[in-house]
C-alpha positions in Angstrom: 31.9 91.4 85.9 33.0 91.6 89.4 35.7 90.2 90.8 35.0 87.7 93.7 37.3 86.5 96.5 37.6 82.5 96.5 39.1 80.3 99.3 40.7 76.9 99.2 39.6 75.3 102.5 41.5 72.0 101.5 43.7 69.6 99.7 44.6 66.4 98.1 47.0 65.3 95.6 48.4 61.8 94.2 51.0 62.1 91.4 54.4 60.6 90.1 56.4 61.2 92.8 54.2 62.8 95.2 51.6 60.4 97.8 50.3 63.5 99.1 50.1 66.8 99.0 53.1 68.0 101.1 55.6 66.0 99.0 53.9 67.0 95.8 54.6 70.5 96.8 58.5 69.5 98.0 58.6 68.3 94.8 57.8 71.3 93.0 60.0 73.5 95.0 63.1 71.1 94.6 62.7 70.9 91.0 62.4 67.3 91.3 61.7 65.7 88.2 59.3 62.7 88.4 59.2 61.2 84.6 61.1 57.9 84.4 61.8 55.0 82.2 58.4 52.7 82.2 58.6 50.2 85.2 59.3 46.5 83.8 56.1 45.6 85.9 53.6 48.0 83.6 55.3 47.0 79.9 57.0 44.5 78.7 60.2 46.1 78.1 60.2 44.0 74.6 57.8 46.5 73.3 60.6 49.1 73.2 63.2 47.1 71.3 63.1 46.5 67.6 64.0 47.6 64.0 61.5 50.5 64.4 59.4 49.0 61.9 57.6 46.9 64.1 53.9 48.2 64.7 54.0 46.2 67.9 56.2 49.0 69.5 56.1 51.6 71.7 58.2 54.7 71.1 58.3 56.4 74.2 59.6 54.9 76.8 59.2 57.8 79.5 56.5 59.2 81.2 54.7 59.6 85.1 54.2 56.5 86.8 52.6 56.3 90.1 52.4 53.2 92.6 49.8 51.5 92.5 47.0 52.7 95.5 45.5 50.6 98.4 41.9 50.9 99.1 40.3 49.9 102.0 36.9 50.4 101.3 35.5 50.1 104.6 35.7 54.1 105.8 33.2 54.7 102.7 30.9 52.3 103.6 31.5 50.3 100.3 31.2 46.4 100.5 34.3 45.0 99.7 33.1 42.6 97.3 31.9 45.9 94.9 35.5 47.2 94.9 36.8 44.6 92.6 34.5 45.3 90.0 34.9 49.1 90.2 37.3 51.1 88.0 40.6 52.0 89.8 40.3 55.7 88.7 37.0 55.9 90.7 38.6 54.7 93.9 41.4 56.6 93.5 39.2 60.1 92.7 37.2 58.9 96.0 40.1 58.8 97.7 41.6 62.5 97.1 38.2 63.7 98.0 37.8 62.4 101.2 41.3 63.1 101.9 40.7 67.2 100.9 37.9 66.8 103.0 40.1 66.3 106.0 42.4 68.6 105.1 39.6 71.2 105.4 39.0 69.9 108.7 35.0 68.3 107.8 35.9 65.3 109.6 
């Protein structure tokens, strides 16, 4: 099989820690470490008290939270009544797209 040459023309990125790409990459040069405790807004931090016997309870307590995203659904021609009844991963996928699109410089 040969061997063929690829290019990445452009970018996006939205993690725990990280709104773009740029800090993502910061990030990962500084070692930072982005897991945390579960923010008191997502679970009830009863969930993770208890005898352990409970099987209402959550056992880890830790992970990658990111804020939550704004969309203004107006640049993708996308009626703003539609975007409450879409799923938030959508958005946010449509989102990185567009903005890797820019970062290749299409727009």
């Amino acid at each position: 099989m040969e061997n063929k040459d690829i290019a990445i023309v452009g970018m996006s990125c939205f993690a725990p820690g990280a709104k773009d790409i740029t800090e993502y990459w910061k990030n990962l040069v500084n070692g930072v470490d982005s897991i945390t405790d579960v923010p008191p807004d997502r679970i009830d931090p009863r969930y993770f008290e208890g005898d352990g016997k409970s099987i209402d309870r959550f056992y880890c307590k830790r992970g990658g939270f990111v804020p939550d995203i704004t969309f203004d659904p107006v640049p993708y021609s996308i009626l703003p009544l539609a975007v409450e009844g879409m799923d938030t991963a959508h958005l946010l996928a449509l989102k990185m797209v567009y903005k890797a699109l820019e970062d290749a410089s299409v727009f």
